[in-house]
C-alpha positions, 0 to 999 in steps of 0.5 A: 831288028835282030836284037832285043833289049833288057834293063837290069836293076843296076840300069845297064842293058843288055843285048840279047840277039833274038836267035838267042835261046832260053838260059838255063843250067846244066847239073855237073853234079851229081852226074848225070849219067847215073842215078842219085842217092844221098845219104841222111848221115852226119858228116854227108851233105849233099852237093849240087853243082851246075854250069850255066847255059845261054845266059844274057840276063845274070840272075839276082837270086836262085831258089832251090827246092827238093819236091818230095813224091809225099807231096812235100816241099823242102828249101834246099841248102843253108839259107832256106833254099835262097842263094845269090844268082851267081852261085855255081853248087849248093851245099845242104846238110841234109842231117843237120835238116832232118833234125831241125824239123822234127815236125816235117822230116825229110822221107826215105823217098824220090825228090825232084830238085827245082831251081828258079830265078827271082821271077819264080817257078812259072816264069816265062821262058825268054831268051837270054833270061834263066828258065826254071829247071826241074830235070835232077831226080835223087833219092834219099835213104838212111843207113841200116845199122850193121847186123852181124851173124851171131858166132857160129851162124852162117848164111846159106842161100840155097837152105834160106831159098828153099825155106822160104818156098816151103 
């Protein structure tokens, strides 16, 4: 037999030939080809963005979680990390987050982003059928308030260097 069956919820099914690889996506962004860091300000919402790879089985729903290198787990986006398994970008305030959990903010850290389908993190990988995805690494940071020099100061370098060494 060169192909294998699944049933959806609806009651269809699907042929998934038995060559066919795992799903799973591809971020589209933030580009990969560099490093990611997020601000946490007012008006700079973080997006995420992925294309989906060698899917046969469409999920029903994605979880999205930014584990942090604390140890702490964060929902990702505005539905507590929840979002319909169609969805192509998630969106999330990362501000508007941090301010309503006081109690759990986010940290000036490294976060690893996770995306899961409705059969979890440990799903097991099949083909056709979307694999948990742990591969995006970002940062966020908070500004620094801009500290001008007083009037008549100016920075020397070298004089700064040496006094320091001294």
């Amino acid at each position: 037999m060169s192909e294998s069956q699944s049933s959806s919820d609806s009651g269809s099914f699907v042929s998934i030939p038995q060559t066919a690889a795992e799903g799973g996506l591809s971020f589209t962004q933030p580009a990969t080809t560099s490093s990611a860091f997020f601000k946490i300000a007012s008006g700079s919402p973080v997006t995420i963005g992925w294309n989906f790879t060698s899917l046969y089985v469409t999920p029903e729903r994605l979880t999205v979680s930014a584990i942090c290198d604390n140890g702490n787990t964060y929902p990702v986006g505005p539905t507590d990390g929840v979002i319909d398994g169609t969805a192509t970008e998630v969106v999330w305030d990362v501000y508007s987050y941090q301010q309503a959990n006081p109690s759990v903010p986010l940290a000036i850290a490294s976060y690893t982003l996770t995306i899961w389908d409705e059969r979890g993190p440990s799903a097991t990988r099949s083909a056709g059928y979307f694999s948990p995805n742990s591969n995006l690494v970002f940062a966020l940071y908070t500004p620094q308030a801009y500290t001008p020099l007083t009037d008549g100061e100016t920075f020397d370098f070298f004089h700064t260097f040496s006094r320091r060494r001294n």
